[in-house]
C-alpha positions as CSV (number, residue, x, y, z in Angstrom):
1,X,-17.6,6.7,-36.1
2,X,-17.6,3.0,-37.7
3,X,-14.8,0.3,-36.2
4,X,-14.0,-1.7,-39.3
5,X,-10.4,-2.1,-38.6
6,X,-9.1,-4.5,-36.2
7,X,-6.7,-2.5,-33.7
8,X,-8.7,1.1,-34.5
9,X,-9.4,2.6,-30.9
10,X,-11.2,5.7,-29.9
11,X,-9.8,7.1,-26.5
12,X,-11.9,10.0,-24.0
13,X,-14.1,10.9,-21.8
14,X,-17.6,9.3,-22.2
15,X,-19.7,11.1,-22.0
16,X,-22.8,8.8,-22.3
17,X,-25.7,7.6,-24.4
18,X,-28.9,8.6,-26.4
19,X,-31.8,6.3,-27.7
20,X,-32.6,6.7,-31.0
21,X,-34.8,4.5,-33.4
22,X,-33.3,2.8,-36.5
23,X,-35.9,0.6,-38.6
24,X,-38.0,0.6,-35.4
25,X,-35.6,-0.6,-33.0
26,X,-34.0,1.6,-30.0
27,X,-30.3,1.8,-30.1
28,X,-28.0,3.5,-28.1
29,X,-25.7,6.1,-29.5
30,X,-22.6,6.3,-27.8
31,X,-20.4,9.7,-27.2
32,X,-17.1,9.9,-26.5
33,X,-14.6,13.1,-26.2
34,X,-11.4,12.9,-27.5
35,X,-8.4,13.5,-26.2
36,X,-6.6,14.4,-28.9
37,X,-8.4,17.3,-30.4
38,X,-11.4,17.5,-27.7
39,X,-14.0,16.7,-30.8
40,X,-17.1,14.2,-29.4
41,X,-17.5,11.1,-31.5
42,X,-20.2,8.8,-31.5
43,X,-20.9,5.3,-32.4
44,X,-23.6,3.0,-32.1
45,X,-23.9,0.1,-29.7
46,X,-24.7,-3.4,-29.5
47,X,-25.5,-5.6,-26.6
48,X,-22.3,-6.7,-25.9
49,X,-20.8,-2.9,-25.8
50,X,-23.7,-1.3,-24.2
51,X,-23.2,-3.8,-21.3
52,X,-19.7,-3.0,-20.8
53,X,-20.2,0.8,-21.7
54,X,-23.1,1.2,-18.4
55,X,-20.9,0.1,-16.1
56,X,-18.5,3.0,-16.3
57,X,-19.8,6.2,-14.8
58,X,-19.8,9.0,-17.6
59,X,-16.8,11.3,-17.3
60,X,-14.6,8.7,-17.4
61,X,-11.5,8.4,-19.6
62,X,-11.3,4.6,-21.4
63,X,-9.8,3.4,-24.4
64,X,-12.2,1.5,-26.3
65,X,-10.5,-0.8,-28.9
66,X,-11.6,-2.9,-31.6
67,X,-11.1,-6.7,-31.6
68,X,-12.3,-7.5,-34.6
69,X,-15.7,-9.8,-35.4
70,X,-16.5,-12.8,-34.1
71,X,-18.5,-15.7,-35.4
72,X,-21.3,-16.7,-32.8
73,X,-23.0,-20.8,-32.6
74,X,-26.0,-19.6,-34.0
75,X,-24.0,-18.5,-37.9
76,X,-24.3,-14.4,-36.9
77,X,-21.2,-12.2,-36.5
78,X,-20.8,-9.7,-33.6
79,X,-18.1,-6.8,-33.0
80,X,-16.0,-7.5,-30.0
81,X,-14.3,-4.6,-28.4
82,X,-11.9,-4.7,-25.2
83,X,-12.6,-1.2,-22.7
84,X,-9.1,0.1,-20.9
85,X,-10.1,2.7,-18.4
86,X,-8.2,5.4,-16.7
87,X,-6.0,4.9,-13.7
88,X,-6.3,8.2,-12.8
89,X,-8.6,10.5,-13.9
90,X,-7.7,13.5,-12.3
91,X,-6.6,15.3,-15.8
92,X,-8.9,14.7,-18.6
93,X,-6.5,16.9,-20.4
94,X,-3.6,14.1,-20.9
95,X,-3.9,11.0,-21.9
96,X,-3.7,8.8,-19.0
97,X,-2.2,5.4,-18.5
98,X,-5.1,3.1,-18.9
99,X,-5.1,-0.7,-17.7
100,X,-8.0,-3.2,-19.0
101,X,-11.6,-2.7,-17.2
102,X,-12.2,-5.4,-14.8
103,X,-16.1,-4.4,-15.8
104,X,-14.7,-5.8,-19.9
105,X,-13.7,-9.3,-18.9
């Protein structure tokens, strides 16, 4: 799954990473399973995600949406991405109410 539109979100369960190699370089290769239809997604990380995706335990249910890109000092553009998680996570069957992750800010 790509984010290219700002407001697109991806809600689930994550269930964690794999490394893989692209051009030499280990990135991590998110998976989350949907809600909706129970189908795992993944998408690839970036620093910024991956540091805000390790701090939730897998099995979780978040909302992951996209902000949109941002323009750093240094001229390069990043993804930015603000993570809901669950407030209960008893049923990972409905979508629960999710609140922003203290982990995000």
């Amino acid at each position: 799954m790509q984010f290219e539109t700002k407001g697109q979100a991806l809600e689930g369960q994550l269930l964690g990473y794999t490394e893989i190699q692209i051009k030499g370089v280990t990135v991590r290769r998110w998976q989350i399973k949907r809600l909706e239809d129970g189908i795992a997604v993944g998408f690839l990380g970036g620093v910024s995600l991956d540091s805000m995706l390790e701090a939730v335990t897998a099995g979780t249910v978040i909302k992951l949406e996209y902000e949109g890109k941002v323009k750093l000092g240094s001229g390069y553009s990043v993804k930015k991405f603000k993570l809901y998680e669950a407030l209960t996570g008893e049923d990972s069957e409905s979508v629960p109410e999710t609140k922003p992750s203290r982990k995000a800010r």
